[in-house]
N, C-alpha and C positions, 0 to 999 in steps of 0.2 A: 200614386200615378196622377190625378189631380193635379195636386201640387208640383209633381214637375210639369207639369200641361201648360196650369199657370207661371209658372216661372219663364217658361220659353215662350209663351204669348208675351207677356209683359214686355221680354230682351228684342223680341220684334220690335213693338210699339212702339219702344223707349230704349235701343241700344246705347250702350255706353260707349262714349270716346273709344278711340283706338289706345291699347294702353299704351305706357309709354316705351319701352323698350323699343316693339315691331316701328311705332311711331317713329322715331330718333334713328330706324336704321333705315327708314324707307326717306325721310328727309334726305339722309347723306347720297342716298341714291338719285333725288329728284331733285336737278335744279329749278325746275319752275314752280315748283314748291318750296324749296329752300329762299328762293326770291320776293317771297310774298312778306307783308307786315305780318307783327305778333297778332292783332286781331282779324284775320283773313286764315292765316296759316291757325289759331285756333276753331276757325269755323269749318276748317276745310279736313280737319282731325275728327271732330265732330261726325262730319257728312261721310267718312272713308268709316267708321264705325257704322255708321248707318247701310253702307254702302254692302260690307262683308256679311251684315247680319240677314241683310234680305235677298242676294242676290246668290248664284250658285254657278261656279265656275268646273266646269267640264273639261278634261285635255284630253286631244283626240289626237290620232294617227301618230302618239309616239311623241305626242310633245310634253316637256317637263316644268311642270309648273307647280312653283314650290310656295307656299305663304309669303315669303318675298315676294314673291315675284305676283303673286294675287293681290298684296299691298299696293304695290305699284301701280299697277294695271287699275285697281280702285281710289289713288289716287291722284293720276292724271283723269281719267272719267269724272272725279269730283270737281277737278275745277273749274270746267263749264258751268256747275250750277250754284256755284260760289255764292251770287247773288239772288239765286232764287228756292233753295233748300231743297231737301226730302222728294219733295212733292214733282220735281220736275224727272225726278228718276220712276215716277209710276208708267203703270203698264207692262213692264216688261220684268223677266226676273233671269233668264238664264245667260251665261260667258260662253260662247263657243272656242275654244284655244289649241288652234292648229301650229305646228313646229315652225312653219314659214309660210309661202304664199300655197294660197288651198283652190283647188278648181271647182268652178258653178257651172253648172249644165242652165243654157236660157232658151226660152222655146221663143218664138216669133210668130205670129200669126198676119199673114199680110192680107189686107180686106179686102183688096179689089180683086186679086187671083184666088184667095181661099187657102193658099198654100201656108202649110206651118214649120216652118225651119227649127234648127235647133245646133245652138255652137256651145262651145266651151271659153267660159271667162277666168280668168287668173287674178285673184286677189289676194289684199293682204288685209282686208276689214272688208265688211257688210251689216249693214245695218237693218233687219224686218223690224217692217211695222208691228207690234203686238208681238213680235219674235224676239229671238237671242241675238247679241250683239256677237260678233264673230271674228277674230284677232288672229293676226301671225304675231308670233310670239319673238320671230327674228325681226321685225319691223318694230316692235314694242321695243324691243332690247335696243336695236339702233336708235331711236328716238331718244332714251335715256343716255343715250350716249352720247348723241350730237343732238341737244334742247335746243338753241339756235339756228339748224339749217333750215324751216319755214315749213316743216312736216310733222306731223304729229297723228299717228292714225288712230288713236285712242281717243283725243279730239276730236277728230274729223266726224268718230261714226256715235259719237256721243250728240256730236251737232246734229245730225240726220235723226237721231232720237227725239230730239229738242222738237227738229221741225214735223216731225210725224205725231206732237203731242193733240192736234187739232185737225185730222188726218193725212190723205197720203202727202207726200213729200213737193213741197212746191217753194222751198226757202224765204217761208216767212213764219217761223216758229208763234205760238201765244206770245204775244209780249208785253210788258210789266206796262202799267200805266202812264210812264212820263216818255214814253214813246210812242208818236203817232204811227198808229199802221200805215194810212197814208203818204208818209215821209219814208219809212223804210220801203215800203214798196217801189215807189219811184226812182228813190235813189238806188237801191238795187239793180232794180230792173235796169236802168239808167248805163251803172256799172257792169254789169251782166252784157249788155247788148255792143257797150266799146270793144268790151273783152273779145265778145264773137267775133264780131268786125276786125282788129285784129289780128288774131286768128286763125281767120277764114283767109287774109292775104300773106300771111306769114308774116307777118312782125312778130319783134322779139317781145316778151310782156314780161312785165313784174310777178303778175299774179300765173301761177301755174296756169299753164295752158288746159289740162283737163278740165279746170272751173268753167272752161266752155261748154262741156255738155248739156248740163243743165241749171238752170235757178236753184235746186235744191242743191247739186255739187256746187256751184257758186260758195252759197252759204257754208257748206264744209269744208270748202278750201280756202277764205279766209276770214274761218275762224280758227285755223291751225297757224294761219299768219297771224292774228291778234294776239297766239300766245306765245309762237316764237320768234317773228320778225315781225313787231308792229311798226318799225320806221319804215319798209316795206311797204308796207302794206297801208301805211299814209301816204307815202309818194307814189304809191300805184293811184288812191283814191282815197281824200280825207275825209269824204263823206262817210263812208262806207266804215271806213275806222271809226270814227265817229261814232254811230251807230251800235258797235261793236261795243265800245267801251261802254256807252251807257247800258247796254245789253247784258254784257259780263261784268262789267267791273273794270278796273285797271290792268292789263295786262302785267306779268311777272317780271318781263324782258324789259318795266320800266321801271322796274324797282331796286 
């Protein structure tokens, strides 16, 4: 008993690659994976080993989720942290995998009247802090399908991870050294408040319109264009690309 103790401590600590077989079928399924160089697409084989061995995937209300489809699912999650390893996936360990879009009950509490409301939201990913990542499985599957239309919700809620590594969510993730906080901030913010602007009159925009909600949706919605439509996502704003690339890496779609 020990010994297996230590064994399965060890395979934490130090998982091995994904072997190769699940590897080789989940490439043919993932074009933004299959787009990457040989030393990127080896590191990203790597982190997708790392990914299954720590993490724990739950399928709720009748959704079908098969090791395929868990490859997958971990390794689009892995390409966000292409550039930054292991360590950017701490904190969190559970997959929530609902068959399509799942309902959230949200409370409101308003301060001047005292009153506390409460609606129903419709999603197809959400992101807790310190919580499970939480996925429709009909929105994963369409992303695999069309890798190029500027949507990626495994992206998306993997960014909102990113940005809640240094607490709540406010779209400006830790970021690696040869980028100034103060330069992404600005520029963000900067691109953040045209986008409202607008928005707010109805103009038509590049950048999905829900990136207006917030700074921290800003940041998840384009960084779901970084990996599927980065020409986009330049000519909406090349700072902001900019940023992005040095952030993650090269996008797939430019490879």
């Amino acid at each position: 008993m020990p010994d297996t103790w230590w064994r399965r401590f060890r395979a934490y600590l130090s998982p091995p690659p994904l072997a190769e077989k699940p590897w080789r079928d989940a490439l043919d399924a993932c074009v933004l994976a299959q787009r990457l160089d040989g030393t990127r697409q080896d590191e990203l084989r790597r982190l997708v080993g790392v990914f299954l061995a720590r993490k724990r995937f739950h399928a709720l209300a009748g959704a079908e989720l098969t090791e395929s489809l868990r490859t997958l699912i971990a390794m689009q999650a892995c390409l966000p942290v292409l550039t930054q390893g292991p360590r950017a996936l701490r904190g969190w360990r559970e997959i929530l995998v609902y068959p399509g879009e799942f309902k959230v009950r949200r409370s409101h509490h308003d301060d001047r009247s005292g009153v506390i409301t409460e609606s129903d939201d419709i999603l197809i990913g959400e992101a807790w802090e310190h919580g499970p990542l939480v996925l429709s499985l009909a929105d994963v599957e369409l992303d695999l399908a069309q890798p190029w239309d500027g949507y990626n919700v495994v992206v998306h809620e993997i960014a909102h991870k990113l940005d809640m590594l240094d607490g709540p969510p406010d779209g400006v993730p830790p970021l690696p050294p040869h980028i100034p906080r103060r330069q992404w901030i600005v520029s963000f913010q900067r691109a953040f408040d045209l986008l409202s602007n607008d928005v707010a009159r109805g103009r038509n925009t590049l950048i999905d319109p829900y990136a207006a909600e917030s700074p921290d949706e800003f940041f998840a919605v384009v960084s779901e264009l970084h990996w599927s439509q980065p020409g986009v996502l330049r000519r909406a704003d090349a700072a902001v690309a900019d940023l992005l690339q040095a952030y993650y890496g090269p996008s797939s779609a430019q490879g």
